[in-house]
RODO-2510 file (C-alpha; in nm, 4 decimals, decimal comma):
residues 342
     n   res          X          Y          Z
     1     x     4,2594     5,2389     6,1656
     2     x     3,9642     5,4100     6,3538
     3     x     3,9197     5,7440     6,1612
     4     x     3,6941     5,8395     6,4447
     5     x     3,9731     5,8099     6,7016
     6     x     4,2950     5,9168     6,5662
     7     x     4,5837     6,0342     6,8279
     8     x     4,7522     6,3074     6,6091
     9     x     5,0563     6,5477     6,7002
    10     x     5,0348     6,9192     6,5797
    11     x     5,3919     7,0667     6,5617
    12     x     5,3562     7,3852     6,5816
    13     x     5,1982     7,6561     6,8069
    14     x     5,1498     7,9345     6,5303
    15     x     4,8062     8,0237     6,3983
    16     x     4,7707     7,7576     6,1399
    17     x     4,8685     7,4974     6,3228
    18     x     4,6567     7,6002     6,6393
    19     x     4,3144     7,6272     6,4097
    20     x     4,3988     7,2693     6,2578
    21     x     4,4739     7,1288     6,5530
    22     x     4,1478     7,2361     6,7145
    23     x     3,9327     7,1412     6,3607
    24     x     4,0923     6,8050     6,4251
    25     x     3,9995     6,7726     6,7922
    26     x     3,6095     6,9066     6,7184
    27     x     3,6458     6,5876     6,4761
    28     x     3,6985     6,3480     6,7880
    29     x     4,0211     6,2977     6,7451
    30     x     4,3209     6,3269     7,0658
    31     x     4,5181     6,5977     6,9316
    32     x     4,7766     6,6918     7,1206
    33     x     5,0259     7,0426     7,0036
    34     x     5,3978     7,0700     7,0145
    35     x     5,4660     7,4061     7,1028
    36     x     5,8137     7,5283     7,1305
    37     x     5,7697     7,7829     7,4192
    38     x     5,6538     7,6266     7,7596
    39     x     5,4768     7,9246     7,7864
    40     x     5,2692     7,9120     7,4787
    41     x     5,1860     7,5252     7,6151
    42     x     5,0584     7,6672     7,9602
    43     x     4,8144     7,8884     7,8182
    44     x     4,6766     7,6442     7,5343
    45     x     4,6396     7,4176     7,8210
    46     x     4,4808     7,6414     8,1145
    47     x     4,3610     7,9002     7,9102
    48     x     4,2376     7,7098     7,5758
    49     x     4,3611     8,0641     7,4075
    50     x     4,6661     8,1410     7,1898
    51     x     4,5748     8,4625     7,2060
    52     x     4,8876     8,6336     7,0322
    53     x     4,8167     8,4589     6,7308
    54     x     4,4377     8,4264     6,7341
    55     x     4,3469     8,6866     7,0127
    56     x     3,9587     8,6073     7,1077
    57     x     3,9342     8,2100     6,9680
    58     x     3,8747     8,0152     7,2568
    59     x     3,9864     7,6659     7,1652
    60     x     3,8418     7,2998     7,2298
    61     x     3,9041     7,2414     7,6072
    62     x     3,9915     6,9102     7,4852
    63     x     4,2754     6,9712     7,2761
    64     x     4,5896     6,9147     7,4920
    65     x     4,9465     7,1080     7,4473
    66     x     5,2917     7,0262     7,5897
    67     x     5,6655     7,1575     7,4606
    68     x     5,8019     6,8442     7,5020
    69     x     5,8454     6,6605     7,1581
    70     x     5,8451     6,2794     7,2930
    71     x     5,5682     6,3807     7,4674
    72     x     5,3442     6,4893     7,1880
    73     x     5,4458     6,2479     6,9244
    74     x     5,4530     5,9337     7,1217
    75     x     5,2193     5,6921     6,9472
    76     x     5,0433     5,9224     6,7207
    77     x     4,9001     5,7717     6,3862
    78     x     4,9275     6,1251     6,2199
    79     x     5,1977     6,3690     6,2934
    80     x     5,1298     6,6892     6,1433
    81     x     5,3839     6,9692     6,0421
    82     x     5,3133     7,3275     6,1199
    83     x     5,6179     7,5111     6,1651
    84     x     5,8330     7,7551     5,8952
    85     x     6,0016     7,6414     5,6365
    86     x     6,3555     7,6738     5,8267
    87     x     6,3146     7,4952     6,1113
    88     x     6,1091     7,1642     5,9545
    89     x     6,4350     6,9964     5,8966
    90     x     6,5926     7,1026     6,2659
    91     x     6,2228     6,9342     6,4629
    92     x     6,2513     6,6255     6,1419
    93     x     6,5902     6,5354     6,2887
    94     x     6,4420     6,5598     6,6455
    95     x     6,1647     6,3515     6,5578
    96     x     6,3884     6,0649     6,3916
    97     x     6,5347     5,9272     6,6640
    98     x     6,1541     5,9255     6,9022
    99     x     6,0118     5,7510     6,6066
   100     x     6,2981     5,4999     6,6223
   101     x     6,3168     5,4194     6,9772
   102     x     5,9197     5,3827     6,9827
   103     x     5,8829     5,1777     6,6521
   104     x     5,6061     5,4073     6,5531
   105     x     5,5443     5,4304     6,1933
   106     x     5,3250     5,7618     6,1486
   107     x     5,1948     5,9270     5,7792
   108     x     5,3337     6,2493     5,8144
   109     x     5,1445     6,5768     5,6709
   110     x     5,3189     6,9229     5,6123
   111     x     5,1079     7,2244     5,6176
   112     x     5,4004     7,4085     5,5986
   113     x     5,4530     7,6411     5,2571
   114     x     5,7933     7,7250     5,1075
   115     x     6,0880     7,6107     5,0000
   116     x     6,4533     7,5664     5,1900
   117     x     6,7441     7,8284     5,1490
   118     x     7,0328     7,6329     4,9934
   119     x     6,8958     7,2916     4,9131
   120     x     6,6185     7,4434     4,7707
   121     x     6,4449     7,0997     4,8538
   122     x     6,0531     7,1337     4,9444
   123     x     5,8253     7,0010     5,2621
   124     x     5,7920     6,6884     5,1956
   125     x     6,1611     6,5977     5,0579
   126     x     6,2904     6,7456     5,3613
   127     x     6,0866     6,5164     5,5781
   128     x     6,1700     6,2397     5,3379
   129     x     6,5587     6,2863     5,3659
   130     x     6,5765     6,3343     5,7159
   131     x     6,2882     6,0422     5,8130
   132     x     6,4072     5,7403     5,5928
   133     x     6,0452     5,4703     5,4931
   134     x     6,0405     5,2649     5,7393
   135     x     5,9809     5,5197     6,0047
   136     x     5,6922     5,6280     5,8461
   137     x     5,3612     5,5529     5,6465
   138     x     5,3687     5,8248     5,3750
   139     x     5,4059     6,1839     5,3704
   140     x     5,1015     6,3623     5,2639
   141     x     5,0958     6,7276     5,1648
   142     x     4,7786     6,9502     5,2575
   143     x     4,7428     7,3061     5,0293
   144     x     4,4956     7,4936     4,9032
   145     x     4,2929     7,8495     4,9368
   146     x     4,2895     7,8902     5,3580
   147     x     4,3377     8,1513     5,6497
   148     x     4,3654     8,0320     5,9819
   149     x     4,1347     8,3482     6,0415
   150     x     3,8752     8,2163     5,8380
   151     x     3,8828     7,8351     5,9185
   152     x     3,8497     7,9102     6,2489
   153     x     3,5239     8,0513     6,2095
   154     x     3,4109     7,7387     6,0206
   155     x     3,4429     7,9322     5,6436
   156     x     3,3998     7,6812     5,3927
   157     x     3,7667     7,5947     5,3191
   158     x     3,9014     7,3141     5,0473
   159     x     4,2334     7,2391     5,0117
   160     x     4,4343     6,9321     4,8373
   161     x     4,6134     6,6192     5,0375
   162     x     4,8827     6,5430     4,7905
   163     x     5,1400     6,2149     4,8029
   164     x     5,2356     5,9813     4,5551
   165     x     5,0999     5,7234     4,8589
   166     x     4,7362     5,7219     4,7627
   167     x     4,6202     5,5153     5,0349
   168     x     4,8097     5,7844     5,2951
   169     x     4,6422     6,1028     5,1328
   170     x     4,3021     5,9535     5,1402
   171     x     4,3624     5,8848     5,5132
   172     x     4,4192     6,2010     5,5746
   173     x     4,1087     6,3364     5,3490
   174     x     3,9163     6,1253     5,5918
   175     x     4,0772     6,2236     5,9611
   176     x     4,0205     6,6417     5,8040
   177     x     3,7125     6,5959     5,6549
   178     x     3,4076     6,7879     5,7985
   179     x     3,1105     7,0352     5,7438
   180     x     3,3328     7,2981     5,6548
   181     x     3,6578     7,1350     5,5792
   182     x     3,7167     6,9592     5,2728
   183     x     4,0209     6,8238     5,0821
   184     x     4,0531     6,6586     4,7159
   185     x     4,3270     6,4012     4,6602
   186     x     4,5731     6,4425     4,3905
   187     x     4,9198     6,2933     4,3435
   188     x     5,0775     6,5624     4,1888
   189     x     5,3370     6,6625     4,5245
   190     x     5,6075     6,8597     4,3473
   191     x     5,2795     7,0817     4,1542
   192     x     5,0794     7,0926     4,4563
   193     x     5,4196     7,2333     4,6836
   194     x     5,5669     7,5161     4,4156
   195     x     5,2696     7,6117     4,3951
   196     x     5,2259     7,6368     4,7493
   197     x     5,5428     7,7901     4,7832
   198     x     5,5688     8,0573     4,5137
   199     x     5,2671     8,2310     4,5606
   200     x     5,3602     8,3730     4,8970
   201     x     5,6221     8,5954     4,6536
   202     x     5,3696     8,6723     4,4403
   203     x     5,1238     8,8090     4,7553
   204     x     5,4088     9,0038     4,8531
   205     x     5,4088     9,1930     4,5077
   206     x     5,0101     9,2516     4,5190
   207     x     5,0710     9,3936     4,8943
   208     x     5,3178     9,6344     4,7304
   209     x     5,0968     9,7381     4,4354
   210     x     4,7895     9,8521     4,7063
   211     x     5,0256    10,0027     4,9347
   212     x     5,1448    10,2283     4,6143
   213     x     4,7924    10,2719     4,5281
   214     x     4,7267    10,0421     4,1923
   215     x     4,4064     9,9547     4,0796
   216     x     4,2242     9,6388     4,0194
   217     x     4,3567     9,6469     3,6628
   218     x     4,7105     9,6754     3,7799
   219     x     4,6466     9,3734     4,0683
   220     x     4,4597     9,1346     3,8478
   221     x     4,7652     9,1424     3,5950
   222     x     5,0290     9,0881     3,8332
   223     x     4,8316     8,7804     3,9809
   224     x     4,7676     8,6206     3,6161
   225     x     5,1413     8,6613     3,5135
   226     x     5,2555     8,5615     3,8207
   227     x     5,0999     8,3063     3,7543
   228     x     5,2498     8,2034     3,4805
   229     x     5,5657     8,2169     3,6454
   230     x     5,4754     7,9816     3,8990
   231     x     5,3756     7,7373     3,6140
   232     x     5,7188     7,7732     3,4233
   233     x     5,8993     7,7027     3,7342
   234     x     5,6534     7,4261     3,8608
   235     x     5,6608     7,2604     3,4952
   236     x     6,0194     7,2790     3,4878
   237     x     6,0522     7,0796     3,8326
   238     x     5,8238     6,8270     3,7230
   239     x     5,5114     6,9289     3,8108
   240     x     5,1300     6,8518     3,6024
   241     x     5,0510     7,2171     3,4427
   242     x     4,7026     7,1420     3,5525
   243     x     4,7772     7,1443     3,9314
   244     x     4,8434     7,5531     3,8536
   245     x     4,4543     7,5721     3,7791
   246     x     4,3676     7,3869     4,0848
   247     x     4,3600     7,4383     4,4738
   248     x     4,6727     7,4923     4,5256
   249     x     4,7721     7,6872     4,2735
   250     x     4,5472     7,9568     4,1298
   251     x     4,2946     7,8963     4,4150
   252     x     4,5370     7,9811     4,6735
   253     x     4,7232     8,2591     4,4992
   254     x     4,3625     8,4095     4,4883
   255     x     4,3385     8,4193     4,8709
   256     x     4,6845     8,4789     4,9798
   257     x     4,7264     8,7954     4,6755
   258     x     4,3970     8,9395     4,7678
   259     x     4,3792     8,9183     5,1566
   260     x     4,4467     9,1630     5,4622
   261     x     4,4926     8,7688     5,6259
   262     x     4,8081     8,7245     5,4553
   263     x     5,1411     8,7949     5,6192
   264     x     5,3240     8,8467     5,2887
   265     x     5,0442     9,1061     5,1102
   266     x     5,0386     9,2639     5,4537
   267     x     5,4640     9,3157     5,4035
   268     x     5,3626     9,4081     5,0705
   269     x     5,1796     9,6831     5,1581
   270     x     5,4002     9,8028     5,4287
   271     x     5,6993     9,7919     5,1477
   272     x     5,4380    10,0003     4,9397
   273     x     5,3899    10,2352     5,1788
   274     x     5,7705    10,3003     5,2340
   275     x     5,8433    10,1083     5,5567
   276     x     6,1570     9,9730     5,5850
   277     x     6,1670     9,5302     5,5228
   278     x     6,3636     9,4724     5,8395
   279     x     6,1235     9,7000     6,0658
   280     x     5,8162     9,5188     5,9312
   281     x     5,9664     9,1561     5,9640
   282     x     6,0434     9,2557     6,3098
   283     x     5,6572     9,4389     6,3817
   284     x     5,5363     9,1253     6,1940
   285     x     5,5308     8,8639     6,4946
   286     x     5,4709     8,5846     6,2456
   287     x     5,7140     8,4606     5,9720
   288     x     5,6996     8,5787     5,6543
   289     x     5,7590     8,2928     5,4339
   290     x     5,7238     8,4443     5,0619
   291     x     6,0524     8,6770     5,2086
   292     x     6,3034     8,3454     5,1861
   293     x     6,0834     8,1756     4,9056
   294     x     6,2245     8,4662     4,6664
   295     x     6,4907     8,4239     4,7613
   296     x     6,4820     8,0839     4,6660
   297     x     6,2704     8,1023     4,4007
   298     x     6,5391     8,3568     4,2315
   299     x     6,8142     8,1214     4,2790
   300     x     6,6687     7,8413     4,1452
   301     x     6,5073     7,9987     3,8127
   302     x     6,8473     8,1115     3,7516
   303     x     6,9660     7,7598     3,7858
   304     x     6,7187     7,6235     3,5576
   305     x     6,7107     7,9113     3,3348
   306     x     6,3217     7,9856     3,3672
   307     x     6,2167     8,3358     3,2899
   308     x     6,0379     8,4639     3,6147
   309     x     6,0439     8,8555     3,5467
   310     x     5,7893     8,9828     3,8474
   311     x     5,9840     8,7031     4,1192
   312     x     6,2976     8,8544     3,9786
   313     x     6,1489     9,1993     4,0320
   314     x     6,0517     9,0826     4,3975
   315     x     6,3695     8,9647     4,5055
   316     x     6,5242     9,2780     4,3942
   317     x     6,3350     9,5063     4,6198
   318     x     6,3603     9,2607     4,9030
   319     x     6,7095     9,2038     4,8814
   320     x     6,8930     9,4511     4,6566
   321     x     6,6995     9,7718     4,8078
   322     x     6,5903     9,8574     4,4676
   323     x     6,3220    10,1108     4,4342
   324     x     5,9535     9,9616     4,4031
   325     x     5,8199    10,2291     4,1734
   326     x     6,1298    10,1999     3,9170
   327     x     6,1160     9,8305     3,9063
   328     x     5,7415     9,8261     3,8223
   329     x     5,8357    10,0754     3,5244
   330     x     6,1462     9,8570     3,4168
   331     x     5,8588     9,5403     3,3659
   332     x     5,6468     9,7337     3,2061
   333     x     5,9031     9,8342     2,9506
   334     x     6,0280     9,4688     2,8579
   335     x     6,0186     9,3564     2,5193
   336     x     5,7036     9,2645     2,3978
   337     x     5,5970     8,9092     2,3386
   338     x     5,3054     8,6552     2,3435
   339     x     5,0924     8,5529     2,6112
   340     x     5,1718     8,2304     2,6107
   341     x     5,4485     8,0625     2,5249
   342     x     5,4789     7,6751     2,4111
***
């Protein structure tokens, strides 16, 4: 393949997937975005805005947008996934039959970050139990430390492309790769996506701790023990402890824990500051993924019997209305024990 001359589908109209879409089409690629609203298609396309989720970026006049699915994904060599959590298996299913009727075999990429309610299945086994092998050339996983908000002002951003298809993650270093955009390989998927994943929950407890009016002290704890959790949990799935240190895993609970970019420390802080979830879910505009994730995330330590204390705490403010300032105390008085344990 041409890695100067890629045709690529975006799917998804949302911040994210509007920033990589344009990155990829200042690369010299034909990009075109699936956007669900036929609005949201007109203006990317007359306007080269999206202004409600990146009011004042004026986009690449060459990257093209259309609502209509065939449309976008006919004969790409890349199809990339930038849409929540719950709808990637709804627009997989969609996708099947296209990719059938066309013969098209493209490596598909999630840029997506959570896990699904009920299955509890991640991205990319999702995409591969909806889209069987021979309708596609690998799925490839991109994580790491990154803000639309940031990217699109050409920040230095690295992230990871993660498969257990070499060959397909190193294509898709290649097609990202620029001045300001750089990925690592690794082949670690199932570290690369908890980690992904379960450090949106995480960003929602930091968001809390600032809107209550914590310290550093108090912040910098809960982001090293929640990280700890998301190790136990990731280990326990199968995932390389060392992915935890890497990219995606401390290097993005960093950003997303510690940013004013983030959706979920921004419902944090509202939830801090007494605001009610359902009010700021609704004054949100954007999905808050770390909302479902600990949801998930609760389930499934339960399931596997991992000891995640701070998700647990999470998931009990979010979904059992318990009181934010009483469940800090009640970690804080657990039984002592060791830093780490083997």
């Amino acid at each position: 393949m041409n890695i100067l001359s890629e045709k690529i589908a975006v799917l998804g109209a949302g911040s994210w997937g509007t920033v990589l879409a344009n990155l990829l089409t200042d690369n010299g690629h034909d990009v075109t975005v699936w956007a669900y609203l036929d609005k949201d298609a007109h203006e990317l396309n007359d306007q080269h805005t999206n202004e409600h989720y990146l009011p004042g970026f004026k986009l690449n006049e060459r990257l093209k947008a259309t609502s209509n699915l065939k449309d976008a994904t006919d004969g790409a060599n890349l199809i990339l996934f930038v849409v929540p959590t719950n709808v990637v298996r709804g627009v997989a299913e969609q996708l099947l039959p296209l990719l059938k009727e066309s013969g098209n075999k493209p490596v598909l990429v999630s840029a997506a970050k959570g896990l699904e309610v009920g299955t509890y299945d991640r991205i990319s086994e999702i995409l591969a139990s909806v889209i069987p092998a021979e309708n596609h050339s690998g799925i490839v996983v991109i994580s790491g430390p990154s803000h639309a908000e940031d990217t699109s002002t050409k920040d230095i951003t690295t992230l990871t492309a993660a498969s257990t298809n070499l060959e397909a993650a190193q294509y898709v270093q290649k097609v990202f790769m620029n001045s300001y955009f750089r990925l690592y390989t690794n082949q670690d998927v199932v570290g690369v996506e908890m980690g992904a994943a379960l450090k949106n929950v995480i960003a929602i407890g930091a968001g809390a701790l600032h809107g209550l009016g914590y310290g550093d002290n108090t912040k910098a704890a809960l982001i090293t023990r929640g990280l700890a959790e998301i190790t136990r949990l990731g280990v326990t799935m199968g995932a390389d402890p060392l992915t935890f240190s890497g990219l995606s895993g401390v290097g993005d609970l960093i950003v997303t824990a510690t940013s004013v970019h983030s959706r979920n420390w921004r419902c944090g802080n509202a939830l801090g500051h007494g605001e009610a979830l359902q009010d700021i879910l609704d004054n949100m505009g954007q999905v808050v993924e770390g909302v479902s994730t600990a949801k998930v995330a609760h389930e499934l330590a339960q399931k596997k019997g991992v000891e995640m204390p701070i998700t647990d705490a999470i998931y009990g403010v979010l979904y059992e209305n318990k009181p934010i300032r009483e469940t800090i105390v009640s970690l804080m008085e657990r039984d002592s024990k060791p830093e780490f344990d083997y």
